[in-house]
Residue, then its C-alpha position, 0 to 999 in steps of 0.5 A: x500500500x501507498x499514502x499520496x500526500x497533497x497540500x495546497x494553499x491558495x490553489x497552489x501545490x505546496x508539497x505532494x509526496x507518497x509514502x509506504x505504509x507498513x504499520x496501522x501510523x504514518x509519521x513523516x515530515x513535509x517539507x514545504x518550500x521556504x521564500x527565505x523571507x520572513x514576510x514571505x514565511x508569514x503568508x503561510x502562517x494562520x493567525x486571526x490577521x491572516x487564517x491560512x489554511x493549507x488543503x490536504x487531501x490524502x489517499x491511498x493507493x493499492x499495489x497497482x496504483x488504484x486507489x482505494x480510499x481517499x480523504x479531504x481536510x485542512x490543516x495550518x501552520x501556527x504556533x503557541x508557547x509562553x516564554x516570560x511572562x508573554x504569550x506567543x502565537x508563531x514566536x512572536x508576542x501576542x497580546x490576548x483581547x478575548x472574550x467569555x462566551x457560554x454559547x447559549x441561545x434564547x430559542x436553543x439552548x446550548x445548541x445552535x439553531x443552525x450553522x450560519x448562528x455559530x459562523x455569526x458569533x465568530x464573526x460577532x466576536x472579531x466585529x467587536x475587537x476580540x482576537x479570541x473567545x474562552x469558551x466557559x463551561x461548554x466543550x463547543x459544537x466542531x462547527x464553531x471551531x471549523x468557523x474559527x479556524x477558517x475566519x481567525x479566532x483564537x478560542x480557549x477550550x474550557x471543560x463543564x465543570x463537575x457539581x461535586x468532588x467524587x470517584x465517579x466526577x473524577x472518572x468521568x471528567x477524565x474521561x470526557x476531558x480526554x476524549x475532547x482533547x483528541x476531537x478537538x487538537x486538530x483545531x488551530x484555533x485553539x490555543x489554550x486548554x482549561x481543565x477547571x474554573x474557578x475551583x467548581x467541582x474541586x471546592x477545597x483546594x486549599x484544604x484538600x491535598x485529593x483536590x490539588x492532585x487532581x487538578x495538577x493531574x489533568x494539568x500534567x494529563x493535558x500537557x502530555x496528551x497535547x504539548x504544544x499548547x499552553x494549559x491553565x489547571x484552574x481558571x480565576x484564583x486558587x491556582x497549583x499547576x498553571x502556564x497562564x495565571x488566570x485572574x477573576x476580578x469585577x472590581x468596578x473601580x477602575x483606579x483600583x484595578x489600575x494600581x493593582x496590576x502593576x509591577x509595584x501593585x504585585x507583591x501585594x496582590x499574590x501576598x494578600x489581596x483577593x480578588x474574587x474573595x479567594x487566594x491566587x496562589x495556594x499549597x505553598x504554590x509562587x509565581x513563577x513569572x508565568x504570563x498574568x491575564x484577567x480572565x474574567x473582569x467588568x461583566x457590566x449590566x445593561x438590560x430594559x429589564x433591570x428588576x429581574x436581570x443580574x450583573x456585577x454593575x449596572x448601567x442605566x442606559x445605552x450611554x452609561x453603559x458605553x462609557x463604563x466599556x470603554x473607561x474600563x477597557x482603556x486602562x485593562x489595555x494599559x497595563x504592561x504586566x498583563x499579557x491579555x484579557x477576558x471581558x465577561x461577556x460576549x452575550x446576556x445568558x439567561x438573567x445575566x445581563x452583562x453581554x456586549x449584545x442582548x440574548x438576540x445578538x444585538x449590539x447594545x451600543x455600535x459594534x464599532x464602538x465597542x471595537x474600538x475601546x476593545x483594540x483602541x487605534x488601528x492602521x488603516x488596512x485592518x480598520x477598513x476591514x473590520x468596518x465592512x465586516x461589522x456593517x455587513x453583520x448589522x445588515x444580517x442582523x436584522x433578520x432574527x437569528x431564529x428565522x435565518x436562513 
């Protein structure tokens, strides 16, 4: 048997080569031509800016050449590490602007009602200033993640938590967790894995050594079944095994979080300060000079509804509600010890209010507002870009999700 090899981009054959295969696993190496210049090298990268995806198609060939089964997919070519106290995506610093997503609908649930929904919030989310999305408490339809790969966002996939520390949640979880990272590896998309949130399911870190092991055992599970992307053990506070710091904090005092999340405001913040009422650090654990993001911060709430809505602050109307955004936003993008962020949240969920859109997908203030306190300035190429994109979402967006076709 013979294993023929095709990979294109842009309609251009990059490699073509076939293999013997001998064994139920192929691995080889492709080489791919070099321009020799870094520019160059960078069109064939996938990034948000530029997701290049290379076509595969991979046969395989019978010993007179026939072919006997065929398949067509894609792949690309990008890179995630950590090195200090940045984070990188192809060597290069890049800082993170994501943004928490649930992924519910007010028809559906958890489930969309239908493909074009979830091409739209992907697109939703870059329309809005965000170069990637958490994905909290939901292991996320493929479809949003081809939609990722294919329109450049970067996503954060997080594990459901379990309701209680048990035998079973642990088999379970494991098991689940696993078979989700092997779905899902393939996915350039995806840049980070998150086992926990904000100790749900493991509720005594700080007091349990059974809890602490099994967070640093998915932690060191995930690296090993998936070394090249960076893993954050337990999202928010109460952190034992992490390659990102993760940091929940709706303080709504904006001063207040600008001091504290400088490089003179940090001995105090792992040494006493709270955010969320709980410990950063626990089990002897120190910072080790890992990245530090806010993972989850503002949540402000804006609804008609206010009596029976929920939100870490209120705003009284469309205005106040653009102004605490964007006074929030421009210090959060200011600090030099951050390497990113995650503002809470993408969508009003049910009785929480605090989405930048209504349940609907509606902006509750312009998206070019909200994208420009989210990224602040741009050149002219990408600003002339994500325009178009958020004037052709406002045009869609007046057909109710619902009904769309």
């Amino acid at each position: 048997l013979r294993l023929q090899v095709k990979l294109q981009a842009g309609g251009k054959v990059l490699a073509e080569d076939t293999y013997s295969v001998r064994g139920e696993e192929v691995q080889r190496r492709i080489a791919l031509p070099d321009p020799g210049i870094e520019d160059a090298r960078q069109e064939l990268l996938w990034s948000p800016s530029r997701p290049t995806l290379l076509q595969a198609e991979v046969q395989l060939l019978g010993e007179r050449g026939e072919l006997i089964d065929s398949v067509r997919s894609y792949t690309a070519l990008r890179s995630v590490a950590v090195q200090g106290d940045r984070f990188l995506l192809n060597g290069r610093p890049y800082p993170l602007r994501l943004v928490l997503d649930q992924g519910y609908w007010p028809d559906s649930g958890l489930t969309a009602p239908h493909d074009e929904a979830l091409r739209r919030d992907v697109e939703l989310a870059k329309a809005m200033g965000f170069n990637g999305v958490r994905k909290h408490q939901k292991i996320e339809d493929p479809r949003y993640l081809y939609w990722a790969d294919c329109l450049g966002l970067l996503v954060w996939e997080e594990m459901p938590s379990a309701y209680r520390f048990s035998s079973v949640s642990v088999d379970r979880l494991t098991r689940t967790w696993t078979e989700a990272i092997e779905r899902d590896i393939s996915h350039p998309c995806i840049v980070a894995w998150v086992p926990f949130n904000e100790s749900w399911g493991v509720p005594d870190l700080p007091d349990s050594a059974a809890q602490r092991h099994y967070v640093q055992a998915l932690y060191y599970l995930t690296k090993t079944l998936d070394p090249t992307r960076p893993v954050i053990g337990n999202d928010g506070w109460e952190s034992v095994a992490t390659d990102i710091l993760g940091i929940h904090d709706y303080d709504d005092q904006v001063e207040r979080l600008g001091r504290r999340y400088t490089a003179d405001g940090l001995p105090r913040l792992f040494q006493s300060e709270r955010p969320g009422g709980r410990l950063l650090l626990v089990a002897g654990q120190q910072h080790s000079g890992q990245p530090l993001m806010l993972t989850e911060f503002g949540g402000i709430a804006y609804s008609a509804d206010q009596d029976r809505t929920w939100g870490y602050t209120r705003s009284e109307n469309a205005r106040e509600f653009a102004e605490r955004y964007r006074s929030l936003l421009s210090v959060v993008r200011s600090l030099p010890v951050l390497a990113g962020f995650c503002y809470t949240q993408f969508a009003d969920t049910y009785q929480e209010a605090n989405g930048l859109l209504f349940a609907d997908r509606t902006p509750k203030i312009p998206l070019a507002e909200i994208a420009q306190a989210t990224h602040g300035p741009q050149n002219s190429h990408d600003r002339q870009a994500e325009t178009a994109l958020q004037e052709r979402l406002m045009r869609e967006l007046t057909v109710p999700l619902s009904n769309a076709g």
